[in-house]
Backbone as JSON Lines, residues from 0, in Angstrom:
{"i":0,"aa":"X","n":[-168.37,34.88,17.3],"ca":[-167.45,33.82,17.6],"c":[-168.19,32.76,18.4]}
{"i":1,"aa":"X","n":[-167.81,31.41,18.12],"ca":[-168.58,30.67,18.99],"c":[-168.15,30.55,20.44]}
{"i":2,"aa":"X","n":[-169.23,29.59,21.15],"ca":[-169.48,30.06,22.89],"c":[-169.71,28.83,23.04]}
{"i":3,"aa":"X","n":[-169.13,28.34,24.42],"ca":[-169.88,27.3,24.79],"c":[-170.95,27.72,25.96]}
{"i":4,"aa":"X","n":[-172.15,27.01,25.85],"ca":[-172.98,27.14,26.98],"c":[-172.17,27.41,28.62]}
{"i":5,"aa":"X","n":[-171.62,26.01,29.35],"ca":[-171.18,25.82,30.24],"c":[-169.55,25.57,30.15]}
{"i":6,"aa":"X","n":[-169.07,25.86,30.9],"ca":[-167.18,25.85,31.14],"c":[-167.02,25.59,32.51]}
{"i":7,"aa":"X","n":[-166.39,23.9,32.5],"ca":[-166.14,23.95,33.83],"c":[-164.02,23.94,33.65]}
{"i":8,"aa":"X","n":[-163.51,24.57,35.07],"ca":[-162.54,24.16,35.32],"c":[-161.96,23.19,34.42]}
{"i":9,"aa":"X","n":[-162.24,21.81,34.8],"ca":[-161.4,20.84,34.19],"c":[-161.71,21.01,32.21]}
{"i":10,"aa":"X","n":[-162.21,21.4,31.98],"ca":[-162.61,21.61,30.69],"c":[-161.5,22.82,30.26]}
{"i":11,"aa":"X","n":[-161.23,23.86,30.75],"ca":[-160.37,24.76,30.25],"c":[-158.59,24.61,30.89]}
{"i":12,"aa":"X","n":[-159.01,23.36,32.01],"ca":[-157.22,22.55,31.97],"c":[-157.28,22.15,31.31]}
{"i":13,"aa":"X","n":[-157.71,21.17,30.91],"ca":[-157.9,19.51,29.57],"c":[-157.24,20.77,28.16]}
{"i":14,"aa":"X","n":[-158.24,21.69,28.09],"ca":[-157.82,22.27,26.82],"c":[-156.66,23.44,26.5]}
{"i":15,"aa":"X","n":[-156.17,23.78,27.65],"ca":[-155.03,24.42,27.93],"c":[-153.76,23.59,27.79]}
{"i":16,"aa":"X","n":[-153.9,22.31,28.72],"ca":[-152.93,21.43,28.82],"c":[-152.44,21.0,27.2]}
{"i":17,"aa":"X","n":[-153.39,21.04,26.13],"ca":[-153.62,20.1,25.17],"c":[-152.75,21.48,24.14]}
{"i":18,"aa":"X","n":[-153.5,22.7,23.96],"ca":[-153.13,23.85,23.3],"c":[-151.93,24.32,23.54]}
{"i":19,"aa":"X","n":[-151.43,24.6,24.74],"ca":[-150.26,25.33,25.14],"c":[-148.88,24.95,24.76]}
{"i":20,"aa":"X","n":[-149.04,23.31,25.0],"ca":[-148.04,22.71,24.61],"c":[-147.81,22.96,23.15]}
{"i":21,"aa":"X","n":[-148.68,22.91,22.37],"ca":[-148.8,22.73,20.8],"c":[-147.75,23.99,20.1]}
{"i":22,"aa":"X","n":[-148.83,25.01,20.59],"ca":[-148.09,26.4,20.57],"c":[-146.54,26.91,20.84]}
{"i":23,"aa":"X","n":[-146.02,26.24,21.84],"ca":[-144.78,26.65,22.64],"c":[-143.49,25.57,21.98]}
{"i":24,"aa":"X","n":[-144.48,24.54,21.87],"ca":[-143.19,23.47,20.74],"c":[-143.21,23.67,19.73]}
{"i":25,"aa":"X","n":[-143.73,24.76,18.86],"ca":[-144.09,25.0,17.62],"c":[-143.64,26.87,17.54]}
{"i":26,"aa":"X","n":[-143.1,27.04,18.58],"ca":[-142.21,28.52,18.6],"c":[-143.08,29.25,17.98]}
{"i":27,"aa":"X","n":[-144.66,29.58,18.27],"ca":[-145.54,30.37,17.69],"c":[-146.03,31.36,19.25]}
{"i":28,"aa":"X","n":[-145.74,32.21,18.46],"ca":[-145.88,33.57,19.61],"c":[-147.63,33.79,19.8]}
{"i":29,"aa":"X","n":[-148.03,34.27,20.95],"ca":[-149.29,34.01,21.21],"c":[-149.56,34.71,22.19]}
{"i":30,"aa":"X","n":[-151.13,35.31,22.56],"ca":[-151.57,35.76,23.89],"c":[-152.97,35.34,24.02]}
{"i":31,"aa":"X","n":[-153.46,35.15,24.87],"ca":[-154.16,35.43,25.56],"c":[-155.63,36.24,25.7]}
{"i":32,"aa":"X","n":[-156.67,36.45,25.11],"ca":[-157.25,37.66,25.66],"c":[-159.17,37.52,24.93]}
{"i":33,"aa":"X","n":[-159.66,38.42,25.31],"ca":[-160.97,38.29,25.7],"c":[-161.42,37.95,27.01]}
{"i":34,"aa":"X","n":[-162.49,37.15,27.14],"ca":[-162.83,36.98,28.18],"c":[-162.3,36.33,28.94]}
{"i":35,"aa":"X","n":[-161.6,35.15,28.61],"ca":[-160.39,34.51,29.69],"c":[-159.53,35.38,29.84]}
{"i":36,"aa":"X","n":[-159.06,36.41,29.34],"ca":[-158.07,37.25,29.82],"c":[-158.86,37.95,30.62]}
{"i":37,"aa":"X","n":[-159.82,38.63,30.67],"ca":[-159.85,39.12,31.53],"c":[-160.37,38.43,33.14]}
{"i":38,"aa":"X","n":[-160.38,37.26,33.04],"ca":[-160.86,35.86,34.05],"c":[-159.24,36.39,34.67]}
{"i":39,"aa":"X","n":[-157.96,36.3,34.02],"ca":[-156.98,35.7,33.85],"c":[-156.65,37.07,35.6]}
{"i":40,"aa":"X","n":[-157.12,38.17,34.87],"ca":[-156.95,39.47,35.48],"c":[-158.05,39.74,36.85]}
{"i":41,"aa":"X","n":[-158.63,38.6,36.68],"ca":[-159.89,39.01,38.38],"c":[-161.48,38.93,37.64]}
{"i":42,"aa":"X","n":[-161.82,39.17,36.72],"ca":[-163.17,39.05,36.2],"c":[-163.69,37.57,36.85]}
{"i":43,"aa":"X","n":[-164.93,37.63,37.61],"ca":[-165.5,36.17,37.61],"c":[-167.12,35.98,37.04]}
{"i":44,"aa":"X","n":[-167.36,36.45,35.8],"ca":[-167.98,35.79,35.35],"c":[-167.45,34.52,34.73]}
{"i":45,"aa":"X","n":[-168.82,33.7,34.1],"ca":[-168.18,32.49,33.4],"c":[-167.93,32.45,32.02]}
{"i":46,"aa":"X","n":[-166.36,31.83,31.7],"ca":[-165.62,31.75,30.58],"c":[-166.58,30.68,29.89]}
{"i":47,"aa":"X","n":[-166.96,31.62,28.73],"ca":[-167.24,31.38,27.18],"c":[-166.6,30.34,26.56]}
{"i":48,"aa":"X","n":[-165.56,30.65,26.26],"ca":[-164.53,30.26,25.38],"c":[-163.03,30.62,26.06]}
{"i":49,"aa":"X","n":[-162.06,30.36,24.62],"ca":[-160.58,30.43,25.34],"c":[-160.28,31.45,23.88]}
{"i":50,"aa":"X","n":[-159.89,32.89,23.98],"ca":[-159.34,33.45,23.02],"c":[-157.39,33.11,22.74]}
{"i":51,"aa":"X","n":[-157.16,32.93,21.64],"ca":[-155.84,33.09,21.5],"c":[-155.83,33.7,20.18]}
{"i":52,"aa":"X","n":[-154.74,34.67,20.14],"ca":[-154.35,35.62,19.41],"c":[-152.97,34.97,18.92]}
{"i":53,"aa":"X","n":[-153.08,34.5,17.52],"ca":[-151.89,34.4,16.75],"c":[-151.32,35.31,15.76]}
{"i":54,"aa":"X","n":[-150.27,34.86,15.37],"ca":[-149.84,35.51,13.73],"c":[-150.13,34.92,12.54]}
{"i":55,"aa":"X","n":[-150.92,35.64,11.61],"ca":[-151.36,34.74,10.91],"c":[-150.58,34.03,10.11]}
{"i":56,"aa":"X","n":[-149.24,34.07,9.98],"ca":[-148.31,33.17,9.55],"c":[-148.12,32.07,10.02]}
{"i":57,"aa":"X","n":[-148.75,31.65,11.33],"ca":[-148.37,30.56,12.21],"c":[-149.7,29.52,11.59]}
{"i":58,"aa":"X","n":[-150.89,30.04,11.01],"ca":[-151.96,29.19,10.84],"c":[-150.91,27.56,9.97]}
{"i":59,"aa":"X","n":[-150.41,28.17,8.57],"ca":[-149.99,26.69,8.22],"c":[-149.28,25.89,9.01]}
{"i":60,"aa":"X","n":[-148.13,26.97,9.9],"ca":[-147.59,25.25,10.7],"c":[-148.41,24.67,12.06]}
{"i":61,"aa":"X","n":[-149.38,25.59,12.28],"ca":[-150.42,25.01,13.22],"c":[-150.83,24.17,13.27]}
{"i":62,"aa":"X","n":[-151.57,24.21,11.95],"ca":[-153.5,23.38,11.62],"c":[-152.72,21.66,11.48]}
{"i":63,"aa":"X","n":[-151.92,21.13,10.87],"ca":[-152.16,19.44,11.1],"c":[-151.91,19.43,12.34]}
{"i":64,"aa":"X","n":[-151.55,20.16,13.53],"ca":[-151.05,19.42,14.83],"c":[-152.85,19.72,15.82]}
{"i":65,"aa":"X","n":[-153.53,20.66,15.24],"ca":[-154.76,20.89,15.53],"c":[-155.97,20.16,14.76]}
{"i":66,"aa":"X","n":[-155.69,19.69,13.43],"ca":[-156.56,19.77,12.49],"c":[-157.86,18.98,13.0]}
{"i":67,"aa":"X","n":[-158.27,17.63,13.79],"ca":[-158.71,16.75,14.35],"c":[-159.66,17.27,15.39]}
{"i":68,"aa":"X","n":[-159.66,18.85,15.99],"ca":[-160.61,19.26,16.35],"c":[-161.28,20.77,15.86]}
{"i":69,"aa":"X","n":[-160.83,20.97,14.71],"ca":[-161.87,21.89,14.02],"c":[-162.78,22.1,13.6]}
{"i":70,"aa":"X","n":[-163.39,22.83,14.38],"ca":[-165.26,22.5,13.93],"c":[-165.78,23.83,13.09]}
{"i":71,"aa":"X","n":[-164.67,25.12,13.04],"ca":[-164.59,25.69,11.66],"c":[-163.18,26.18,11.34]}
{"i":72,"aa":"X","n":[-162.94,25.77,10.26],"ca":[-161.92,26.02,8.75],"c":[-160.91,27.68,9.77]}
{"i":73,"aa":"X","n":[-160.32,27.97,9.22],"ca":[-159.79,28.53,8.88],"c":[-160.56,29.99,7.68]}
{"i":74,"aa":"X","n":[-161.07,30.99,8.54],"ca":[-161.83,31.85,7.63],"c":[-161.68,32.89,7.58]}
{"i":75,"aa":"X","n":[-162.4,34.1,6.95],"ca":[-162.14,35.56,7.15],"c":[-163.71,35.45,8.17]}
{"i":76,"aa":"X","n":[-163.75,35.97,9.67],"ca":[-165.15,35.83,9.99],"c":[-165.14,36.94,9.6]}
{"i":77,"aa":"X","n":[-166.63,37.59,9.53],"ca":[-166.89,38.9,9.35],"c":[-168.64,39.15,9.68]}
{"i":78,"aa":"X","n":[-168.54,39.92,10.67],"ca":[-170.0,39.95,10.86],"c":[-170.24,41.8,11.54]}
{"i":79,"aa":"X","n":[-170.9,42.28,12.15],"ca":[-171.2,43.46,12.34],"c":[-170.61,43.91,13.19]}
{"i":80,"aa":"X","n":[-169.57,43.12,14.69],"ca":[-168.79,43.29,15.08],"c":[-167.33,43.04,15.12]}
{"i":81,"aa":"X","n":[-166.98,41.81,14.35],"ca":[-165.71,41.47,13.75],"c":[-165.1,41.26,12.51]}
{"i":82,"aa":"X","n":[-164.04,41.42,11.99],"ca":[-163.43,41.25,10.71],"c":[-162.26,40.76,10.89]}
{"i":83,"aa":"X","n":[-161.82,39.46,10.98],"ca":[-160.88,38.69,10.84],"c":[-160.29,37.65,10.81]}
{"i":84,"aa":"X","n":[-159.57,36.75,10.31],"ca":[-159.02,35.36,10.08],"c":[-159.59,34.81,11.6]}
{"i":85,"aa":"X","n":[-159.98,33.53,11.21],"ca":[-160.19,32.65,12.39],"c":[-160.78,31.31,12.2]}
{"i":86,"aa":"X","n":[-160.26,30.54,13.32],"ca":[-160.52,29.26,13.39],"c":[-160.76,28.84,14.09]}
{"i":87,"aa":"X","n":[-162.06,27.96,14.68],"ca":[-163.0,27.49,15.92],"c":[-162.32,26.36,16.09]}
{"i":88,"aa":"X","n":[-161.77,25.87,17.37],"ca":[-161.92,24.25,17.93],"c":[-162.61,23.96,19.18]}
{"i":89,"aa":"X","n":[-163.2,22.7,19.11],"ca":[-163.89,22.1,20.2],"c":[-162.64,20.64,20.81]}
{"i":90,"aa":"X","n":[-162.33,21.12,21.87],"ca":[-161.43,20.03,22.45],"c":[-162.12,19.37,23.67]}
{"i":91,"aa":"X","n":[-162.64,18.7,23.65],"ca":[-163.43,17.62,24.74],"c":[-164.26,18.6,25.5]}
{"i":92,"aa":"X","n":[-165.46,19.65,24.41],"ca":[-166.1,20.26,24.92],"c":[-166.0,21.82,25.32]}
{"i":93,"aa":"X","n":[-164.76,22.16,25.38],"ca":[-164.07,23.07,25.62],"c":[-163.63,24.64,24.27]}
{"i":94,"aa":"X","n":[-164.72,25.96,23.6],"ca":[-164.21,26.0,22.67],"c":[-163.24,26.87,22.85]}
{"i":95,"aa":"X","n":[-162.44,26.75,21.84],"ca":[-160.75,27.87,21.11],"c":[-160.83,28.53,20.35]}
{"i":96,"aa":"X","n":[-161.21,29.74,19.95],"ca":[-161.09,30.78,18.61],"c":[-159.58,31.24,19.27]}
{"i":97,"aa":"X","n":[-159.09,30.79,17.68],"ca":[-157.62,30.66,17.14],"c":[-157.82,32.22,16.29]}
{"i":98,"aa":"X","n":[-157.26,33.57,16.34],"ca":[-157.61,34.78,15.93],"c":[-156.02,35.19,15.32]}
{"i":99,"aa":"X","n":[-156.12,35.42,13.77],"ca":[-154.78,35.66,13.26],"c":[-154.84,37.51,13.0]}
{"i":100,"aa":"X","n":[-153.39,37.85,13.24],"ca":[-153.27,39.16,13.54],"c":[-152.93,40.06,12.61]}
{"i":101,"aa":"X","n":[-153.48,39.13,10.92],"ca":[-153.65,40.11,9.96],"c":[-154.84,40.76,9.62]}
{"i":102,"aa":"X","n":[-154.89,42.08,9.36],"ca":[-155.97,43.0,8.72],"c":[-157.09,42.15,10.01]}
{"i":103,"aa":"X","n":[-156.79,42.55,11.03],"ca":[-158.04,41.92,12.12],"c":[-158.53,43.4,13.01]}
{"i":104,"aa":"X","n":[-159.77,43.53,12.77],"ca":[-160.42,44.61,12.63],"c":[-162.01,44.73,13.87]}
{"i":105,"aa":"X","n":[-162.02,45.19,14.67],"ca":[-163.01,45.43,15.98],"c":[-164.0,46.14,15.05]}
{"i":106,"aa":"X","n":[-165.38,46.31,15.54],"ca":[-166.46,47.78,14.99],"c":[-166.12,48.23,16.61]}
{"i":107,"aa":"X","n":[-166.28,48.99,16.41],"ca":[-166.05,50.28,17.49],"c":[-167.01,50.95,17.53]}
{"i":108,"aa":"X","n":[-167.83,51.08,18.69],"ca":[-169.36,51.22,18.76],"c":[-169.52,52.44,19.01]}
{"i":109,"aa":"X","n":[-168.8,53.46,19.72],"ca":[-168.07,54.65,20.09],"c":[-168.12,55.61,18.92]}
{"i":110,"aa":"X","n":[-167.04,54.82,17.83],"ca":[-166.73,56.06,16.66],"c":[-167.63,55.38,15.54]}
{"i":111,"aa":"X","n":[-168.31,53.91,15.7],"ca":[-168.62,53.68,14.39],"c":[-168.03,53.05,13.35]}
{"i":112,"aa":"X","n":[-167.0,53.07,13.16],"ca":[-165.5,52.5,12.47],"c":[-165.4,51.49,12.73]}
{"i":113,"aa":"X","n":[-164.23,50.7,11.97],"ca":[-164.08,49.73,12.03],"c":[-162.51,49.66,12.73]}
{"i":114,"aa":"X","n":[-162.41,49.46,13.98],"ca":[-160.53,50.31,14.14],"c":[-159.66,48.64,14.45]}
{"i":115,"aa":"X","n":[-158.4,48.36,13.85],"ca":[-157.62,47.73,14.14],"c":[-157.46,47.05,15.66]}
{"i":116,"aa":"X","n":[-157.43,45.72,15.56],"ca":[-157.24,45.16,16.83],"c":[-155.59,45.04,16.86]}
{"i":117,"aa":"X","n":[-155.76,45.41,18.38],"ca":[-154.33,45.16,18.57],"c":[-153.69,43.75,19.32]}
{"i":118,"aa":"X","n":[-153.02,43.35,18.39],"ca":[-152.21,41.9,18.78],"c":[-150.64,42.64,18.89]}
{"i":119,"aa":"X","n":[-150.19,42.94,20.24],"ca":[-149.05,43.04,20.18],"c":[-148.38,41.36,21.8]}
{"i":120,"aa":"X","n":[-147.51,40.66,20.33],"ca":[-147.53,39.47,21.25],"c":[-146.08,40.1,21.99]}
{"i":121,"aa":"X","n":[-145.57,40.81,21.84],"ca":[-144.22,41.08,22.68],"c":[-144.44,42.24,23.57]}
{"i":122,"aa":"X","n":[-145.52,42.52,24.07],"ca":[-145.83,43.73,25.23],"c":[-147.33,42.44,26.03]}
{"i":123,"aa":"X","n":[-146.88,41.68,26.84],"ca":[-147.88,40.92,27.47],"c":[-147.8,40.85,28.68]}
{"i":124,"aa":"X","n":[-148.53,40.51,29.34],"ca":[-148.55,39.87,30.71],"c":[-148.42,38.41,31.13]}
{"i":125,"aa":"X","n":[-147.3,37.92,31.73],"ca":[-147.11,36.6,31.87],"c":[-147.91,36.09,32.99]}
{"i":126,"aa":"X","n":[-148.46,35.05,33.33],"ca":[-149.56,34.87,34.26],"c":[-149.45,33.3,34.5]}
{"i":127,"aa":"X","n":[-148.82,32.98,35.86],"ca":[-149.68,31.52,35.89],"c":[-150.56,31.24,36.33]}
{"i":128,"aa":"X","n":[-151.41,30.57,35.57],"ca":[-152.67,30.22,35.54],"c":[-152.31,28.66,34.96]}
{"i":129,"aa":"X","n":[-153.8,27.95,35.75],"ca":[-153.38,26.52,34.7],"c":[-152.54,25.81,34.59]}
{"i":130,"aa":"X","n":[-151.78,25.85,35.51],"ca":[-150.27,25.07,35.97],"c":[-149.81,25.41,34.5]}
{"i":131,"aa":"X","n":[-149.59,26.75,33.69],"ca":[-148.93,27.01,32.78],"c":[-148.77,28.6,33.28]}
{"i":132,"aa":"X","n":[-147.62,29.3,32.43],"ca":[-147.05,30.14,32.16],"c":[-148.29,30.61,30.63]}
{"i":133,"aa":"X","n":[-148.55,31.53,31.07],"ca":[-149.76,32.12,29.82],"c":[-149.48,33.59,29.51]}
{"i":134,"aa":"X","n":[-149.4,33.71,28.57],"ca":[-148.89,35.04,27.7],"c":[-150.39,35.96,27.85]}
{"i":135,"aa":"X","n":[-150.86,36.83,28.52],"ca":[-151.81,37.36,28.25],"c":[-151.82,38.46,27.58]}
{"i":136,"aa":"X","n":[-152.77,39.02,27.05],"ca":[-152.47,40.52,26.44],"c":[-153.03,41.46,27.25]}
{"i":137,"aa":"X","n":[-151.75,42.62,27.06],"ca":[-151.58,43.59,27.33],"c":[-152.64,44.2,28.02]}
{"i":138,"aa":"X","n":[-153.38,44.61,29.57],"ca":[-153.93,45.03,30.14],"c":[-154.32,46.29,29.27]}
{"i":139,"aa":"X","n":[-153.61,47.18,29.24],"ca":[-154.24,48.6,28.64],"c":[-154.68,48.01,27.08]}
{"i":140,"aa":"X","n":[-154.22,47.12,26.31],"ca":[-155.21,46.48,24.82],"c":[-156.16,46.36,25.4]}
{"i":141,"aa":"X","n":[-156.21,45.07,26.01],"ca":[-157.71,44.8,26.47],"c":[-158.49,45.33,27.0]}
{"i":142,"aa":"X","n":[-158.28,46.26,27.79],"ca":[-159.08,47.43,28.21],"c":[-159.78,48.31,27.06]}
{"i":143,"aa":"X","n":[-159.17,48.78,26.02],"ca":[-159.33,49.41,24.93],"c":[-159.86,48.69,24.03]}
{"i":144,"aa":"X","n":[-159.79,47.39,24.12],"ca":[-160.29,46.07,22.95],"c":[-162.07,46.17,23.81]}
{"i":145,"aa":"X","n":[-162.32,45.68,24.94],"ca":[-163.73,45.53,25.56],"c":[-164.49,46.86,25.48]}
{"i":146,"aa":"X","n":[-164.0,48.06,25.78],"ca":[-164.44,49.26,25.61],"c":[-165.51,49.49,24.46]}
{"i":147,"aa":"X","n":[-164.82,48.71,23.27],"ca":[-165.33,49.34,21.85],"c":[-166.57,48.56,21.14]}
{"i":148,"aa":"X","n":[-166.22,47.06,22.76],"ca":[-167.74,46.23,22.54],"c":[-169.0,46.39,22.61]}
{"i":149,"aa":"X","n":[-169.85,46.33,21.72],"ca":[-171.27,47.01,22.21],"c":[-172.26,45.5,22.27]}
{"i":150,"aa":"X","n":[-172.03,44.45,21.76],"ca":[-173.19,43.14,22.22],"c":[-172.46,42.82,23.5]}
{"i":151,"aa":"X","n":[-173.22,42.74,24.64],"ca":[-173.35,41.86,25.49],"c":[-172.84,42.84,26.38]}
{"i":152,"aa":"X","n":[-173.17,44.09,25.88],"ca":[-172.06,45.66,26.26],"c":[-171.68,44.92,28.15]}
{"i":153,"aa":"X","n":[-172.68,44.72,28.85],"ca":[-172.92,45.01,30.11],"c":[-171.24,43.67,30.73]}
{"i":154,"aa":"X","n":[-171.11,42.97,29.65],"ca":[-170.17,42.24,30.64],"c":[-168.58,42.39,29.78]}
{"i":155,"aa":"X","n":[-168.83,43.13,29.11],"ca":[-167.33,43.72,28.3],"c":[-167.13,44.9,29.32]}
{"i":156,"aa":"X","n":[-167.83,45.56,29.59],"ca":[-167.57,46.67,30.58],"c":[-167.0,46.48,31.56]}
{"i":157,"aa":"X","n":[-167.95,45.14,32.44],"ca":[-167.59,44.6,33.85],"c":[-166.03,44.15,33.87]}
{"i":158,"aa":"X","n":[-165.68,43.34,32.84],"ca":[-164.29,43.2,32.47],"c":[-163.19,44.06,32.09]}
{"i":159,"aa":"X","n":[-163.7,45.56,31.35],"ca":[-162.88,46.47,31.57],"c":[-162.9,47.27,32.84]}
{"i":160,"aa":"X","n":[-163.54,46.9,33.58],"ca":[-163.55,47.67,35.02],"c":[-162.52,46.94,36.24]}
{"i":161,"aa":"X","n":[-162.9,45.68,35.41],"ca":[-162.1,44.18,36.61],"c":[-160.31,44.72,35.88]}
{"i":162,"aa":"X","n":[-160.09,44.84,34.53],"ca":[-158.7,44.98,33.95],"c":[-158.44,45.76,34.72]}
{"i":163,"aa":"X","n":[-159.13,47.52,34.84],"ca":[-158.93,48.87,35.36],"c":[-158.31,48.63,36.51]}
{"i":164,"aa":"X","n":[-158.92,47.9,37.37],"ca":[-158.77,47.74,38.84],"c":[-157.71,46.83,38.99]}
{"i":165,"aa":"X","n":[-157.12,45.82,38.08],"ca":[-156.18,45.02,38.51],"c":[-155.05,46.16,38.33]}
{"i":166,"aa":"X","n":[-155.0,46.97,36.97],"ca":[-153.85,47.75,37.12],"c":[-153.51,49.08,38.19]}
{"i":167,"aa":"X","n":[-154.62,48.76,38.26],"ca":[-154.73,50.25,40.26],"c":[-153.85,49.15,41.46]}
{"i":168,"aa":"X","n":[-154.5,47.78,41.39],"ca":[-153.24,46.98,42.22],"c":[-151.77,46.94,42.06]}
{"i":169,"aa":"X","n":[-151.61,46.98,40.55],"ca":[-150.07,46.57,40.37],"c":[-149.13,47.53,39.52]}
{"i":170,"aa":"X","n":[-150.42,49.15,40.5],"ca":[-149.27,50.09,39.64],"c":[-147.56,49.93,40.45]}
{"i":171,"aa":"X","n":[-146.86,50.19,39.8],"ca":[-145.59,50.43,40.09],"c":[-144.86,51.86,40.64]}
């Protein structure tokens, strides 16, 4: 998935401010997650990118209200760690992998397999962040989603350790 080099602050307001709205007036259900989620949850390394997890039914009424910063299509990615619909934007520098929640598929470094990602947009964590209300996903997904990462293993870990520990704060 693409990365940007550097992410400052105002770069992931500018592109929050710009996305969120899009999404929420367009009644398209959504979360949150990767490495800004786990930012979202206490992780402070520096944000990559901005993951959002859609349905892939939402891509057609999406893309004209987005179309103007896509710098890739609408695709099946597929490479040795991922298998699934997606679409790159660059918003004043800032990138967005747009991730649709059909047949969307992790390698799982663990078993080898290829195991189902889980997009469940109605079990989330609401979070303000960003002078917005942000749908994140599901602490125990993402925990189980970074686990099964093996490139860049050392900071998928650090982030399932930062998730681990936020939910040791806010057991109930």
């Amino acid at each position: 998935m693409a990365k940007t080099s550097t992410s400052s602050k105002s770069k992931i307001q500018d592109a929050l401010d710009w996305i969120i709205p899009i999404l929420k007036n367009q009644g398209i259900k959504f979360h949150i997650t990767g490495g800004f989620a786990a930012h979202l949850y206490g992780a402070t390394r520096e944000i990559n990118d901005i993951d959002i997890d859609i349905p892939f039914e939402a891509f057609p009424i999406l893309m004209p209200s987005i179309q103007k910063h896509v710098i890739q299509d609408l695709i099946r990615y597929k490479d040795s760690h991922w298998d699934m619909f997606l679409v790159t934007l660059d918003y004043q520098g800032q990138i967005i992998d747009l991730s649709g929640d059909r047949e969307a598929f992790i390698f799982n470094h663990l078993t080898q397999t290829r195991d189902p990602l889980k997009m469940n947009f109605d079990s989330v964590i609401l979070m303000n962040a960003y002078n917005h209300l942000l749908p994140v996903q599901n602490p125990h997904d993402l925990i189980e989603y970074k686990e099964k990462i093996v490139y860049e293993e050392a900071k998928h870990k650090e982030d399932a350790s930062v998730v681990k520990q936020y939910l040791k704060r806010n057991q109930s």
